[in-house]
C-alpha positions as CSV (number, residue, x, y, z in Angstrom):
1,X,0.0,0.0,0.0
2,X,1.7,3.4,-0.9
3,X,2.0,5.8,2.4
4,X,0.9,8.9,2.0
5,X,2.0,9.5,5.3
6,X,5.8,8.3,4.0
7,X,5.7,10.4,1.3
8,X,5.4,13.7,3.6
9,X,8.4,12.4,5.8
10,X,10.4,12.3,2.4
11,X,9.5,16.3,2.0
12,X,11.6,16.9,5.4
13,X,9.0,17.0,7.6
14,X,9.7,15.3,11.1
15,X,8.2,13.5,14.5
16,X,9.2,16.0,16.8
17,X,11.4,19.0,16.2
18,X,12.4,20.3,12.7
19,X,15.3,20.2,11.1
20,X,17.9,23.0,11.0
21,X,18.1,24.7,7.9
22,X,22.1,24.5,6.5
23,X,22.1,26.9,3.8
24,X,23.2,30.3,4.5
25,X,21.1,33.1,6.4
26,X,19.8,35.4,4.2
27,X,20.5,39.0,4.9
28,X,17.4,40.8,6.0
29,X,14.8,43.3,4.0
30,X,13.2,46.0,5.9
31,X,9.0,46.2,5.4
32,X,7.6,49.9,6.6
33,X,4.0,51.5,6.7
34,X,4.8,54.1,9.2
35,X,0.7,55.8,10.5
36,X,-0.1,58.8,9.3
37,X,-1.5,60.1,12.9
38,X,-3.4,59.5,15.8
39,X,-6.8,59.8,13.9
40,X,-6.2,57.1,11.4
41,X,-3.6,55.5,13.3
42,X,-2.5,52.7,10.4
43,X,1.0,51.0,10.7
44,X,1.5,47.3,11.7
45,X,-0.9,46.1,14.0
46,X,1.2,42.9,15.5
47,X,-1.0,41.5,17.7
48,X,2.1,42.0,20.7
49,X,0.7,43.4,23.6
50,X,3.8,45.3,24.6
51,X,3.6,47.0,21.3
52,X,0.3,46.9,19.3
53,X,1.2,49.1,16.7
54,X,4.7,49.5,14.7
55,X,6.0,51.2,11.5
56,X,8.1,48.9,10.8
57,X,9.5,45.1,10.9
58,X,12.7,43.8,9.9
59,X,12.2,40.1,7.8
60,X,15.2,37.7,7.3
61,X,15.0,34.0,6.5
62,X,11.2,34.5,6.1
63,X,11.0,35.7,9.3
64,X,10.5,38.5,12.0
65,X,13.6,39.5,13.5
66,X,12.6,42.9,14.4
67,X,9.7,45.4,14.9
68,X,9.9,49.4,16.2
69,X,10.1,52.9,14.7
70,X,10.8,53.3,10.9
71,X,13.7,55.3,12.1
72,X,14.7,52.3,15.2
73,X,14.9,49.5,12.4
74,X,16.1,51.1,9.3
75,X,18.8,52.8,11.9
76,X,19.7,49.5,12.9
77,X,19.2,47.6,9.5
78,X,21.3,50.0,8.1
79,X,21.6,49.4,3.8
80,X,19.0,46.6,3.9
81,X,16.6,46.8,1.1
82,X,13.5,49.2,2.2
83,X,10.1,48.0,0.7
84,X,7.6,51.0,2.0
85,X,4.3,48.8,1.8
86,X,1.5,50.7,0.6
87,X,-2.4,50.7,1.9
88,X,-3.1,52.2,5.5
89,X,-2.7,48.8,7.6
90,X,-1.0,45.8,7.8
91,X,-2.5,42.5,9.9
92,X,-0.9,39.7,10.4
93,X,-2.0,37.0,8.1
94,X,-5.6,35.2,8.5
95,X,-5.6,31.9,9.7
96,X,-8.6,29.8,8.2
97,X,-9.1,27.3,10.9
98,X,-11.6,25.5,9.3
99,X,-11.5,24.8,5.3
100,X,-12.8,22.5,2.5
101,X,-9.9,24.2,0.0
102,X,-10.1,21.2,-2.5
103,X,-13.8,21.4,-2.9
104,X,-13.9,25.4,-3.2
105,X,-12.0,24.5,-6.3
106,X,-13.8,21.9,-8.0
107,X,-17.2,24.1,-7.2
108,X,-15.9,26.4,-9.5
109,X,-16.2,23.6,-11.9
110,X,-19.7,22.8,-11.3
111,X,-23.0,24.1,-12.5
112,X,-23.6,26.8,-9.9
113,X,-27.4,26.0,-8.3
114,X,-27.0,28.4,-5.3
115,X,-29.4,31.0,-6.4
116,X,-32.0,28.8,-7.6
117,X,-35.3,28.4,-5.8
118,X,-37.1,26.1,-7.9
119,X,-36.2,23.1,-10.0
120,X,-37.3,24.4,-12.9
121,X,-34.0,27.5,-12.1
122,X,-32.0,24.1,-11.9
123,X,-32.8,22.9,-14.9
124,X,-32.6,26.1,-16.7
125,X,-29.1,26.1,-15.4
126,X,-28.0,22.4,-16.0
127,X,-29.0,22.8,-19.7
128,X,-27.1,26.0,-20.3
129,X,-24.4,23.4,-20.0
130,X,-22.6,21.7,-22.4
131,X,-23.9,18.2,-22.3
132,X,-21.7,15.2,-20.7
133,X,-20.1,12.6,-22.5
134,X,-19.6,8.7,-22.6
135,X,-20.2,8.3,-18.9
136,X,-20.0,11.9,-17.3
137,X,-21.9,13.0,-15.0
138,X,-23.4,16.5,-14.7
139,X,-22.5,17.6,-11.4
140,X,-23.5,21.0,-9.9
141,X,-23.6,22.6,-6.3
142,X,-25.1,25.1,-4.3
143,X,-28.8,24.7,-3.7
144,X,-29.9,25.6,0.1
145,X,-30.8,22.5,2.1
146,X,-32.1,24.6,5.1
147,X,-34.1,27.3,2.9
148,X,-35.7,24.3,1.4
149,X,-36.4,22.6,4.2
150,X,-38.8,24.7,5.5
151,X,-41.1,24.6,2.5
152,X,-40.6,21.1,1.4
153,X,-37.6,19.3,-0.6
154,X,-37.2,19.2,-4.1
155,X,-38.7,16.8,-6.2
156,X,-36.7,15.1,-9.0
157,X,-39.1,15.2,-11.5
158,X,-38.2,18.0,-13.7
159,X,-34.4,16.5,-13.9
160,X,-36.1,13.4,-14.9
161,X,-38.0,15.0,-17.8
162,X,-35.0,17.2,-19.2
163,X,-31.5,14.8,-18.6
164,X,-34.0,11.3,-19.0
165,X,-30.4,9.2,-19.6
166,X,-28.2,11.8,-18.3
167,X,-27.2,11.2,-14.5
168,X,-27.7,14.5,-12.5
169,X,-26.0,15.0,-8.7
170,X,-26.6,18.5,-7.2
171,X,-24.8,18.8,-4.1
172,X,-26.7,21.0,-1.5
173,X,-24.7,24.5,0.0
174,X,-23.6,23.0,3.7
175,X,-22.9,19.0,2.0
176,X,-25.6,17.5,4.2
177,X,-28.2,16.7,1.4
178,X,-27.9,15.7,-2.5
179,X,-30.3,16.1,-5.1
180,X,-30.2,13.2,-7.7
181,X,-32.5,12.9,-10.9
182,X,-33.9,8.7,-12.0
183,X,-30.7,7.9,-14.3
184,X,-28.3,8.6,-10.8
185,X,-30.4,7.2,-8.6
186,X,-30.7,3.9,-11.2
187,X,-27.0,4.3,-11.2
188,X,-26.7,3.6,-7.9
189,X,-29.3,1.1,-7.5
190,X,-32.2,2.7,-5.5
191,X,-35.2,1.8,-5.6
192,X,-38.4,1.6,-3.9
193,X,-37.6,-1.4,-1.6
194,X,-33.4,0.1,-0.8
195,X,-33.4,0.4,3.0
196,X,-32.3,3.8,4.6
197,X,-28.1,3.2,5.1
198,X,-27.2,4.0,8.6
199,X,-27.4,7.3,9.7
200,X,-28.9,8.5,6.4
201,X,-32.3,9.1,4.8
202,X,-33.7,8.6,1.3
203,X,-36.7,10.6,1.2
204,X,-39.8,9.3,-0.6
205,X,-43.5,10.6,-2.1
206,X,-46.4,8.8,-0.5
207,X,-46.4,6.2,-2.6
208,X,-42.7,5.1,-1.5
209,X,-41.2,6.6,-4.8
210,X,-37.4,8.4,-3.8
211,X,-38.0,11.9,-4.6
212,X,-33.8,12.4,-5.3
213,X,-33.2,13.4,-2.1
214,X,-31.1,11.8,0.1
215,X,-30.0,12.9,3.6
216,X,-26.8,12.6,5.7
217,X,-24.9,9.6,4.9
218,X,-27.9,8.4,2.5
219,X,-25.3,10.9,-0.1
220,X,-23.1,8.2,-0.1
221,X,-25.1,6.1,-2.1
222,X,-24.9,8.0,-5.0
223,X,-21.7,9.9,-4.7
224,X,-19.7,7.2,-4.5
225,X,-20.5,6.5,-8.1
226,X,-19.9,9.5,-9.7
227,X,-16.5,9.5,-11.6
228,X,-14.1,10.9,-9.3
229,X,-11.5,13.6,-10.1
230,X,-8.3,12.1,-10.8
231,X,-4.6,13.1,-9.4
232,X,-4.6,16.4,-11.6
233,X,-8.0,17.6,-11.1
234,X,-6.9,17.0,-7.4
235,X,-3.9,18.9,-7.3
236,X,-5.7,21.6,-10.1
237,X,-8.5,22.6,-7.9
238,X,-6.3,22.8,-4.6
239,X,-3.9,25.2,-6.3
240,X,-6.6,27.2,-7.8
241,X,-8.7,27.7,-4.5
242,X,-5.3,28.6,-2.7
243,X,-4.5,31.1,-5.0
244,X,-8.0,32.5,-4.3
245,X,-7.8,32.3,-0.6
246,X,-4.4,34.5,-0.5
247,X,-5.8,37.1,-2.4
248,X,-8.7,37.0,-0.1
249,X,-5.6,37.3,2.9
250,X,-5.4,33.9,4.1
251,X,-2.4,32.8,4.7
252,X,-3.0,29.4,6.6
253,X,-5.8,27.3,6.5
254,X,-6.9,24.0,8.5
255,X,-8.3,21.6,5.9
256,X,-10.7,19.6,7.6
257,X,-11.1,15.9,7.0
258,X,-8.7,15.3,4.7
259,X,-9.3,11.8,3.1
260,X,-6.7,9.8,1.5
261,X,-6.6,10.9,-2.0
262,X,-6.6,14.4,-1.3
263,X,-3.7,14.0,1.0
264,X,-2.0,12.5,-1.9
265,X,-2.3,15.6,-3.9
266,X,-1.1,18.0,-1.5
267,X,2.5,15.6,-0.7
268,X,2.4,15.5,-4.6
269,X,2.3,20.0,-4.5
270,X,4.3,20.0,-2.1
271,X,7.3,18.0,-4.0
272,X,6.7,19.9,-6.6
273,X,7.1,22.9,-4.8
274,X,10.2,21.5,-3.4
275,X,11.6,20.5,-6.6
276,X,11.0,24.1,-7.7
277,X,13.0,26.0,-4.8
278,X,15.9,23.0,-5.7
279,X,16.0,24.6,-9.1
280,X,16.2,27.9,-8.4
281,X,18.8,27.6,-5.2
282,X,20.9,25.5,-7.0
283,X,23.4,23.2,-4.4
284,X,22.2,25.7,-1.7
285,X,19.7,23.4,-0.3
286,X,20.7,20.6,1.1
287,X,18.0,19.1,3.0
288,X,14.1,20.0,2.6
289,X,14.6,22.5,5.6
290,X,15.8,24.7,4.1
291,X,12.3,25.7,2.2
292,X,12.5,28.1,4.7
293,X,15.1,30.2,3.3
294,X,13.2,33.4,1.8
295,X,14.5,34.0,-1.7
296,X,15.0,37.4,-3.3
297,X,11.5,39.4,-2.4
298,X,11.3,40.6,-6.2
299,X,11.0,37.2,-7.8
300,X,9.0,34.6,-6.0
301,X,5.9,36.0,-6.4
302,X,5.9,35.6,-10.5
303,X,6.6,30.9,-8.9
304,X,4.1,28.7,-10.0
305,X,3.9,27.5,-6.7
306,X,1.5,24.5,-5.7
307,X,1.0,25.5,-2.4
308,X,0.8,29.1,-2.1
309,X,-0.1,29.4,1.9
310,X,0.2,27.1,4.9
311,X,-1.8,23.9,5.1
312,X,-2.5,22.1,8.3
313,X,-4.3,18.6,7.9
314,X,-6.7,17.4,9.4
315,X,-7.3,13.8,8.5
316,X,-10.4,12.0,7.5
317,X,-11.1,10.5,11.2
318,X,-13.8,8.5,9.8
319,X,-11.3,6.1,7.1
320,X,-10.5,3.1,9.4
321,X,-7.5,2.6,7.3
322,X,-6.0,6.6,7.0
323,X,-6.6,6.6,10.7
324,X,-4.6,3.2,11.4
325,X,-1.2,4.3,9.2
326,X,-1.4,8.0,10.7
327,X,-1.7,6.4,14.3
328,X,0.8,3.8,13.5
329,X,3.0,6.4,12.2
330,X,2.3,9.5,14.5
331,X,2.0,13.3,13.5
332,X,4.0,14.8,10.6
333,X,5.3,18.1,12.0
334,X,7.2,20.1,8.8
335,X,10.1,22.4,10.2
336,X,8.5,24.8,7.7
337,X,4.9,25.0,8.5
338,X,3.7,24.5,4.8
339,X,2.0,21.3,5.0
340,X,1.3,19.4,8.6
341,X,-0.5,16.4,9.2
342,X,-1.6,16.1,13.3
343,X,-5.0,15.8,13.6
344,X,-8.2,13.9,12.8
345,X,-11.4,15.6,11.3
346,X,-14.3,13.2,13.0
347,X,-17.9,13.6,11.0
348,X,-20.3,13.1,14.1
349,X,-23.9,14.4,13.5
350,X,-25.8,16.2,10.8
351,X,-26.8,20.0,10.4
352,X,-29.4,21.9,11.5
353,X,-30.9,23.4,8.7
354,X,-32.0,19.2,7.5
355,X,-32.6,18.9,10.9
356,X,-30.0,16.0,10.9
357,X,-28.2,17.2,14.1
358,X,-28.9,15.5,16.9
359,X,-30.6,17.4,19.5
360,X,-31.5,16.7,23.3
361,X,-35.4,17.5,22.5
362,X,-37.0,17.2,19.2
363,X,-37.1,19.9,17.0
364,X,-39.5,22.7,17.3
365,X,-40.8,23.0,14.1
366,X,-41.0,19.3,13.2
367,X,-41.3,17.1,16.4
368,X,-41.7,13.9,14.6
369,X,-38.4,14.6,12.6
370,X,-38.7,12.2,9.3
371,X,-34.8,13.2,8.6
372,X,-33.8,10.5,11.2
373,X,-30.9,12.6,13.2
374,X,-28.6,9.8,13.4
375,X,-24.7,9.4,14.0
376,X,-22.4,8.7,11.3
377,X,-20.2,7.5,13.6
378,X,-20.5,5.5,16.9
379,X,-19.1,7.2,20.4
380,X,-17.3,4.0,21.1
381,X,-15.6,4.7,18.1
382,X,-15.0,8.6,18.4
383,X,-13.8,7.3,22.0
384,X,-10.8,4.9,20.7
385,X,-9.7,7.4,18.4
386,X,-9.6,9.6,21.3
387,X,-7.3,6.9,22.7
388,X,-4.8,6.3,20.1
389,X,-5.2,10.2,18.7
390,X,-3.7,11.4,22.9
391,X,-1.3,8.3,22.7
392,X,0.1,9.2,19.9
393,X,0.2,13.3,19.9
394,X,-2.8,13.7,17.4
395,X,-5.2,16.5,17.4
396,X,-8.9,15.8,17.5
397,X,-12.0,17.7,16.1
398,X,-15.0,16.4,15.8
399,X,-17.9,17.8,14.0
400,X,-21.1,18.3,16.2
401,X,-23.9,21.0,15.8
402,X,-26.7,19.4,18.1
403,X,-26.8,19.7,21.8
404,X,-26.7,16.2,22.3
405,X,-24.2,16.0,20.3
406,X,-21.7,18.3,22.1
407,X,-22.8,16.8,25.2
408,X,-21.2,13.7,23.4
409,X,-18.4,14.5,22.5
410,X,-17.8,16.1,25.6
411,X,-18.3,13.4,27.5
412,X,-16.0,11.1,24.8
413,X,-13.2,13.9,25.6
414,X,-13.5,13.8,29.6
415,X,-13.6,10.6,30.1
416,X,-10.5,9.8,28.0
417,X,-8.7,12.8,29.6
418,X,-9.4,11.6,33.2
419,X,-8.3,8.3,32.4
420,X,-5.0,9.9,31.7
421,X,-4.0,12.0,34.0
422,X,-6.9,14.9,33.6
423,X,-7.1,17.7,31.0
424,X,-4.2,20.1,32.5
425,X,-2.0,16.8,31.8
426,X,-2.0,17.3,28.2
427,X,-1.7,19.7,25.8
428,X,-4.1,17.7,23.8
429,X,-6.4,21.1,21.9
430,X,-9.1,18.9,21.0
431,X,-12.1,20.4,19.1
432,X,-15.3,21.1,18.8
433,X,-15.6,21.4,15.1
434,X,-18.7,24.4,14.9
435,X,-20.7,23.7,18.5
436,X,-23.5,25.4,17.3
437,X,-26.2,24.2,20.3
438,X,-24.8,23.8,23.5
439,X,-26.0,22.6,27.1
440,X,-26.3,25.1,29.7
441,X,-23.5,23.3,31.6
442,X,-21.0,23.0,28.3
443,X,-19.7,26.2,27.6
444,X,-18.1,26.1,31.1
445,X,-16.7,22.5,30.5
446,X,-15.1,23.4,27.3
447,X,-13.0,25.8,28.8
448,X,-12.4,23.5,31.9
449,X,-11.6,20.3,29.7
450,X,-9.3,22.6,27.8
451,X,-11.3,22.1,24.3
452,X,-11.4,24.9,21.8
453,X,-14.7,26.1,20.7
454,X,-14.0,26.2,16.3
455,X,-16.9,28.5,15.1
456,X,-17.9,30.1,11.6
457,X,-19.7,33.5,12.1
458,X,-21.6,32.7,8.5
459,X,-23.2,29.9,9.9
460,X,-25.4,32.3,12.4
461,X,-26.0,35.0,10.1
462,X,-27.0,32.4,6.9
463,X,-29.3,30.0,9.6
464,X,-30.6,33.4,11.0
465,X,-33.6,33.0,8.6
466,X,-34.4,29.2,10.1
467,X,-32.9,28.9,13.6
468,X,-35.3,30.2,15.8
469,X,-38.2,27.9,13.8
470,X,-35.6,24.6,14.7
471,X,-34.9,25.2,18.1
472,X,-37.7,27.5,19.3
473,X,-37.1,30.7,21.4
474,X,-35.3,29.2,24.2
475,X,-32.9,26.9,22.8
476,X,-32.0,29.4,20.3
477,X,-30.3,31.3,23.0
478,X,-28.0,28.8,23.5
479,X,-26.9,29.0,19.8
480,X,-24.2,30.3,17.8
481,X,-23.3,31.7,21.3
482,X,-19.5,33.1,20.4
483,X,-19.9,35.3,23.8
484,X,-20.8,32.4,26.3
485,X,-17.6,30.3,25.1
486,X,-15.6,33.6,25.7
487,X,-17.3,34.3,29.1
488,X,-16.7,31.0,29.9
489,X,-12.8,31.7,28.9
490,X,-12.9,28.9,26.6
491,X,-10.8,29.0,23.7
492,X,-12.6,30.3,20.4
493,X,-11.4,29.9,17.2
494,X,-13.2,32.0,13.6
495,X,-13.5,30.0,10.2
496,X,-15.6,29.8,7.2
497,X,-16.0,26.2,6.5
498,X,-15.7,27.2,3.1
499,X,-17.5,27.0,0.5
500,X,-20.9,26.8,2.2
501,X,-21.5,30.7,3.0
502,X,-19.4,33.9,2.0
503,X,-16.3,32.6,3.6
504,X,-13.4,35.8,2.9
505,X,-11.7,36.8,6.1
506,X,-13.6,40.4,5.3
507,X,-16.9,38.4,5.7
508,X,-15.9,36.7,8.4
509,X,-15.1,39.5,10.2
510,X,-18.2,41.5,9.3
511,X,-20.5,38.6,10.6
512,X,-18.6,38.4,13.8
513,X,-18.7,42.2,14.5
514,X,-22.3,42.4,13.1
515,X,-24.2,39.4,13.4
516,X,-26.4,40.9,10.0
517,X,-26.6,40.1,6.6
518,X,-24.2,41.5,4.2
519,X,-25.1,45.0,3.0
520,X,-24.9,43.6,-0.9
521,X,-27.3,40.6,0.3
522,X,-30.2,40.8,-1.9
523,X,-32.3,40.1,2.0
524,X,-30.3,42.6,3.4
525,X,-32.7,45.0,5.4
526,X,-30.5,48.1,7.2
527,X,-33.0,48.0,10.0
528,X,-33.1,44.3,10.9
529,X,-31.6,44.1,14.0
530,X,-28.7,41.6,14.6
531,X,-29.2,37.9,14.8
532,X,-28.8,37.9,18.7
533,X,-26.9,40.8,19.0
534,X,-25.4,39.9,22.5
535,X,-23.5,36.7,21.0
536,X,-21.6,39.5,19.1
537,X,-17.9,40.1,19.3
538,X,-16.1,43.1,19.1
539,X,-13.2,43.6,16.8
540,X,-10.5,42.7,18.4
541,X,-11.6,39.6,19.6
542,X,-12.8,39.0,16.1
543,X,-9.7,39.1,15.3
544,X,-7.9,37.3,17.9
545,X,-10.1,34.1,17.1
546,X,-8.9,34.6,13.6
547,X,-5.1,35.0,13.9
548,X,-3.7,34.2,17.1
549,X,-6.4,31.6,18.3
550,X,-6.0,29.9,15.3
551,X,-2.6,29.8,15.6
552,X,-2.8,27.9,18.6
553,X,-5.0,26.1,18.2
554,X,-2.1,24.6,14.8
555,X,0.0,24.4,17.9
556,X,1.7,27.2,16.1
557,X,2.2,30.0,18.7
558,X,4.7,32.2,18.4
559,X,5.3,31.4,14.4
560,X,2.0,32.6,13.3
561,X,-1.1,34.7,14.4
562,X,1.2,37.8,15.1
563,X,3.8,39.9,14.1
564,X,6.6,39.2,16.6
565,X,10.1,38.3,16.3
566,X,10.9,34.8,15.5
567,X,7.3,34.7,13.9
568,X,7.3,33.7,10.1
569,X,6.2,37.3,8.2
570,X,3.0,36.5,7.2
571,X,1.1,39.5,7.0
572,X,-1.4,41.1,4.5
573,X,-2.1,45.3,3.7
574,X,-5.5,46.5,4.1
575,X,-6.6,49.6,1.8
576,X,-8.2,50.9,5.7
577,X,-7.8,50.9,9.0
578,X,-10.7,48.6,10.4
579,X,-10.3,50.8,13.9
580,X,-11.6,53.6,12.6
581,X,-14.4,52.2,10.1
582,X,-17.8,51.5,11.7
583,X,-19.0,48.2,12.3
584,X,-21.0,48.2,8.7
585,X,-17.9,49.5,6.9
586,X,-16.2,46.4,7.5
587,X,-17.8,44.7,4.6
588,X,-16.3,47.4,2.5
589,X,-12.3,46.4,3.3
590,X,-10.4,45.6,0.6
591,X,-6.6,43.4,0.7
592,X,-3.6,45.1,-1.1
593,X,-1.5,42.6,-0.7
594,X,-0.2,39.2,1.0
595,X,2.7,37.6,2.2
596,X,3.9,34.5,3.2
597,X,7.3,34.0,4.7
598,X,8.4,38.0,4.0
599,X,7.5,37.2,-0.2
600,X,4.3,38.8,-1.8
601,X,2.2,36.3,-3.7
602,X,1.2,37.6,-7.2
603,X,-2.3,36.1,-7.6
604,X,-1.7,34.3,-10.9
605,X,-4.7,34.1,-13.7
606,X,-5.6,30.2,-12.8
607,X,-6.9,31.2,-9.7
608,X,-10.0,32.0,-11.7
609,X,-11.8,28.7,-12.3
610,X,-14.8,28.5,-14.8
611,X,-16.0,25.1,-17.0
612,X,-17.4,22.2,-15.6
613,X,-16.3,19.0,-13.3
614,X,-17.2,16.1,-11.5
615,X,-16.5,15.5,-7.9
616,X,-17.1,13.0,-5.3
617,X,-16.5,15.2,-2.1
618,X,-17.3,15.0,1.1
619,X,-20.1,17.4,2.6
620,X,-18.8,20.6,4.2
621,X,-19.0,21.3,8.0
């Protein structure tokens, strides 16, 4: 069986510390943005306590070894190349803690459903297409389980009467329901008398017919025999949605449940990214660890570079056999921070919009719930992974939206903890991957149990429409609630979960600051008031949760989230100073420009994706 796992130890990554670069230090460049005054401060916001704001930082080997004055550092830097930065701010780089990178790419390729509202808007769509060939699917994406859950699910019978012979999969917006016409459903062999799979639902007319829609793991069924991409398509749409996150100003992402495949094509960038910095360095590298070294600021930006930003992996927890070799093998830690493998993505529950999460009551608005909440895993085995994943130094998150669900997992994590030693024995960061409805009782044991709270500020705003219907006007209090976790000093981490909402760090930040629609949302009203306001953040902990926090919780303190010395230089330019915009104006913030190790990425044409694809990818969240 070929390793994945092997092939990242062959990049230079290591168990335990890093390798130490050999090649020769690289004498440092000079980056300033000094503020223009005390009214529109500007500069370098570091994130440092002891000193927020600086004009200036000193960058050598790709990293921080100064900050101060503009006078302080280019006094004591004395004939280093000076690159004055332009825009009015400079942040450190955004850390995306919680990604789907290779599926933002390949839903470029697809036959974009999002807006549609009807089958027949489908259809229009799918046929604007140009037809599939031999035995291609037609694949598209988008459509809003939650919206339509409230008014009924599709039906597949339009798809039936325009693509007859033609198999149709439409992936739903959050991955938790798919929308298959007769030809994909006969594809995969269901029919009146197939039995619901295990924690999934195929739903049915009265007369027992499968309308196309299938629930949960009911997806599986027919996704599994859709053609899947091959090792190009892989590595093509990962590139691409890179690209697109730097020059939205991420610089880092955590790509969540990483299956084996997919971890195959980001080793495969990452050799080729290796074998590029060989040709260009010449006999000066000697070992992979020295990837580090930053090259000359005025040419790697033009690199075709696989892997444009930081990718930390975390592993398809529910594939028995990517969780035996990574366990067997232990975490990959790369000396670099480009590509790490520590930790296991665990799919738990459902969502809440198909009301496939599973709560401690039934759900308000449909107590007799025929979407089956169910597990897609069992707690005995989130629990043994728990075991092996604290044995052997891996990080867990495990995805859990429901009440009952939390409680869970929260129970899973305790008891494995106490068995060991208790949580302040480890430095274990275990997750809860979006903890959407809590207990009373749980935000407090999150922050005692140690377990950071990993939340996407779309998810409130685009289930504002819905929530209160699901959970009723009690529960609901106890949801999305970013300022219990925080009270509760609990460790809270900002992500998109991309591609399922707006997911740009500008967004991100707006919804946590706002808790409203987006001002260029067709629903936007200026007058609705916040989606429970007093769950709202302020900016600075908006940001905390999307830098710092999320640098920790990478087990990457002190390397990224802030711009400090002995940090890598990953920082982007904003075109304003979000300190002095109001809360609205957020929306309107624009990146200039980022960088990753001290080098500015030129966003390259490819990141632009258009034509269409097939994919077989897991569900988002």
């Amino acid at each position: 069986m070929f390793s994945i796992l092997a092939g990242l130890s062959a990049l230079g990554c290591a168990n335990g510390p890093g390798l130490q670069s050999q090649g020769p230090p690289q004498d440092p460049v000079v980056y300033v943005l000094p503020g223009p005054g005390e009214a529109n401060p500007g500069g370098i916001v570091t994130l440092d306590p002891r000193a927020p704001r600086v004009e200036a930082m000193a960058v050598a080997g790709g990293k921080i070894v100064a900050t101060g004055s503009a006078a302080d550092i280019q006094g004591n830097y004395f004939g280093a190349p000076v690159i004055r930065l332009p825009g009015a701010v400079v942040l450190p780089g955004i850390i995306d803690s919680h990604t789907h990178a290779r599926q933002l790419g390949m839903d470029a390729l697809r036959v974009d459903v999002s807006e549609c509202e009807t089958v027949a808007c489908m259809v229009e769509r799918l046929v604007a297409e140009p037809a599939p060939t031999g035995d291609r699917w037609l694949v598209g994406q988008g459509w809003d389980e939650g919206a339509w859950a409230n008014g009924g699910y599709p039906d597949r019978a339009e798809l039936d009467a325009a693509f007859p012979e033609t198999p149709v999969v439409l992936y739903s917006r959050h991955g938790f329901a798919t929308l298959a016409n007769g030809a994909a459903l006969e594809r995969a062999a269901i029919g009146a008398r197939t039995p619901n799979p295990a924690g999934g639902t195929i739903l049915r007319d009265p007369e027992g017919r499968a309308t196309g829609v299938l629930l949960a793991g009911a997806q599986a069924l027919v996704r599994d025999r859709v053609p899947p991409p091959d090792l190009a398509q892989r590595e093509a749409a990962i590139t691409a949605a890179l690209w697109r996150l730097a020059a939205a100003g991420v610089t880092t992402i955590h790509e969540a449940g990483v299956g084996q495949e997919d971890l195959r094509a980001f080793v495969s960038l990452a050799e080729r990214d290796f074998d590029t910095l060989q040709g260009l360095s010449g006999d000066l590298i000697t070992d992979p660890a020295t990837l580090s070294i930053q090259l000359d600021p005025s040419a790697p930006g033009d690199i075709d570079w696989g892997l444009p930003i930081r990718v930390y992996t975390l592993l398809d927890g529910n594939d028995p056999q990517l969780v035996a070799e990574a366990l067997e093998r232990g975490p990959i830690v790369d000396p670099r921070d480009r590509l790490v493998a520590r930790g296991f993505k665990v799919f738990y529950d459902g969502s809440l919009g198909s009301r496939t999460a599973l709560l401690a009551q039934p759900y308000a608005d449909d107590p007799h719930n025929q979407a089956h909440p169910a597990e897609r895993i069992s707690p005995r085995a989130i629990e043994d992974l728990a075991e092996g994943a604290l044995e052997r130094g891996f990080q867990l998150a495990v995805h859990s939206i429901g009440d009952a669900a939390n409680a869970t997992v929260l129970d899973i994590y305790q008891r494995v903890l106490e068995r060991h030693g208790g949580a302040s024995a480890h430095d274990h960061r275990w997750r809860l991957e979006h903890a959407q409805v809590m207990h009373e009782r749980d935000f407090q044991r999150t922050a005692r149990l140690g377990v950071i709270a990993s939340m996407q500020p779309s998810h409130a705003v685009g289930d504002s429409a819905w929530a209160e219907q699901r959970l009723g006007p009690t529960r609901v209090r106890r949801a999305y609630a970013w300022r219990r976790f925080l009270d509760a000093d609990a460790h809270l981490i900002f992500s998109s979960d991309l591609p399922g909402e707006p997911w740009t760090p500008v967004e991100t930040l707006y919804f946590a600051v706002n808790r409203t629609r987006l001002p260029t949302d067709p629903g936007y009203d200026p007058g609705a008031l916040p989606f429970y306001g007093d769950q709202a953040v302020s900016l600075d902990e908006a940001l905390t949760a999307m830098t710092l926090e999320g640098a920790f919780a990478g087990f990457a303190e002190g390397r990224l989230g802030a711009l400090v010395p002995g940090a890598w230089a990953d920082f982007i330019v904003l075109d304003a100073d979000p300190w002095v915009l109001r809360p609205k104006q957020l929306a309107d913030l624009e990146v200039l420009g980022t960088y990753v190790a001290g080098v500015e990425l030129r966003i390259p044409p490819k990141a632009r994706l258009d034509g269409p694809a097939e994919d077989t990818a897991a569900p988002s969240q």
